[in-house]
C-alpha positions in Angstrom: 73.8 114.3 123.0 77.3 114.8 122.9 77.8 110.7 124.4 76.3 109.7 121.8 78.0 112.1 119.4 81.0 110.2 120.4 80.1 107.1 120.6 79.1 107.4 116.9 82.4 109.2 116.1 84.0 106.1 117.4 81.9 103.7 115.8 82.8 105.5 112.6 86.2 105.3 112.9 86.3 101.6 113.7 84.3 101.3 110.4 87.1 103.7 108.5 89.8 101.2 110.1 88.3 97.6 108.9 88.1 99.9 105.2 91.8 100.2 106.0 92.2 97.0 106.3 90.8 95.6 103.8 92.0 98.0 101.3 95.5 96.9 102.4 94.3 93.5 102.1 93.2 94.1 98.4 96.6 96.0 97.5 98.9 92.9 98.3 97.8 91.6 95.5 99.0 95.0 93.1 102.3 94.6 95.2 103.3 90.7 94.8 102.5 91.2 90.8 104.5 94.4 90.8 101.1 96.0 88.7 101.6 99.8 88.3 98.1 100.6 87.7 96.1 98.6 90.1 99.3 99.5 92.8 98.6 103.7 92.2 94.8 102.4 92.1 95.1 101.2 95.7 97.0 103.8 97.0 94.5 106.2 96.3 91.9 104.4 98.1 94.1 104.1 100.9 95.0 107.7 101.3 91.5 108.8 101.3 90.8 106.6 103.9 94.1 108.1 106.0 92.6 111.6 105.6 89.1 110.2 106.6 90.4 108.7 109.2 92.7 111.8 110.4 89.6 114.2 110.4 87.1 111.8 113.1 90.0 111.6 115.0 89.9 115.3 114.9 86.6 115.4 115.0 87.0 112.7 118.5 89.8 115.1 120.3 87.7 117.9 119.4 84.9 116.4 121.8 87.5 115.1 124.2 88.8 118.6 124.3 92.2 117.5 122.5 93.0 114.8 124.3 94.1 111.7 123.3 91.6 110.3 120.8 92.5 106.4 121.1 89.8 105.3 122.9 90.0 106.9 125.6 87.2 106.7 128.3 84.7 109.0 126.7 84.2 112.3 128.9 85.9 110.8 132.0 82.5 108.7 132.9 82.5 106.4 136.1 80.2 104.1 134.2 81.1 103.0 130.8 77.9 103.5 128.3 76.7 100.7 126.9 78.8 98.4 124.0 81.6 100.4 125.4 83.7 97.0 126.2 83.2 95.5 123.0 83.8 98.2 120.8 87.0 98.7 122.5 87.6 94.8 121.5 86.6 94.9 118.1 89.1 98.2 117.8 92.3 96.2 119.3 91.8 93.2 117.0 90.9 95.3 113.9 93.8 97.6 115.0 96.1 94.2 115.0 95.0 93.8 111.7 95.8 96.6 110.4 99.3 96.9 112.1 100.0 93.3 110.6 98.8 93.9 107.3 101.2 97.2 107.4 104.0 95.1 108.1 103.5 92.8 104.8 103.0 96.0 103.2 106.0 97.7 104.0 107.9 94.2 103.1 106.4 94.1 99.6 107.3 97.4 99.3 111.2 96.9 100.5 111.1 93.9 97.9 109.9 96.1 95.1 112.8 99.1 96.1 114.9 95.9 95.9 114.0 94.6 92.9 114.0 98.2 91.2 117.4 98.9 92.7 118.8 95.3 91.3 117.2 96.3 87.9 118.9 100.1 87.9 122.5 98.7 88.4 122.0 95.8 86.0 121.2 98.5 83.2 124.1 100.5 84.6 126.2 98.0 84.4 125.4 96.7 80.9 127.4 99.3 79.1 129.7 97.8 76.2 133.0 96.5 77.9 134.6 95.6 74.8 135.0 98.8 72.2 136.0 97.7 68.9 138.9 98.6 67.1 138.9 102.3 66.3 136.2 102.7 68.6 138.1 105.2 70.0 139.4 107.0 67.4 136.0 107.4 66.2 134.8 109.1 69.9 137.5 111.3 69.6 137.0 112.9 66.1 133.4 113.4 67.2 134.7 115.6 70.4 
């Protein structure tokens, strides 16, 4: 009972992690076209799938007895139970994915501080640098 508890468990959170990555997939898009709606759109779905993801692997070291939770051999068998070995593949090359996709991520993301931080000193710099005549008279009367 409690195997197969956490073999579901696991199989869950595999599922959770290709959401991940897809959802990161999706919200490249929102980040190269710099839209603000379909960007907070996808960061949403993202962060639910974090916190889903954060309580199995609660729910995992729970049944591990806090240990750690990445795929670790489940309940210290000598024989692994069966699919073992192949869900551990499918988790390292979705879990590749996912690391890769986070690194485009976090570079659209730089690109868009960039871009935002270009655009702030431009408008900070676009103050008048010529004052007319009497500009300046005109500034102090008002004081």
């Amino acid at each position: 009972m409690v195997l197969s508890s956490y073999l579901a468990l696991a199989r869950r959170r595999l599922e959770v992690m290709r959401q991940l990555a897809d959802a990161l997939a999706r919200g490249q898009a929102a980040l190269a076209t710099s839209d603000p709606q379909q960007i907070l759109l996808h960061a949403q779905s993202q962060q639910q799938l974090c916190r889903l993801w954060q309580e199995l692997e609660s729910s995992i070291r729970a049944q591990l007895g806090n240990r750690d939770a990445i795929f670790a051999r489940p309940l210290n068998l000598e024989v692994q139970p069966e699919g073992w070995n192949e869900l551990q593949v499918e988790f390292a090359i979705v879990e590749g994915r996912v690391r890769h996709l986070q690194r485009v991520h976090s570079a659209l993301l730089r690109r868009m501080r960039r871009a935002i931080t270009i655009l702030g000193h431009l408008l900070e710099s676009s103050q008048l640098t010529y004052n007319a005549p009497g500009a300046e008279r005109a500034v102090a009367v008002r004081e």
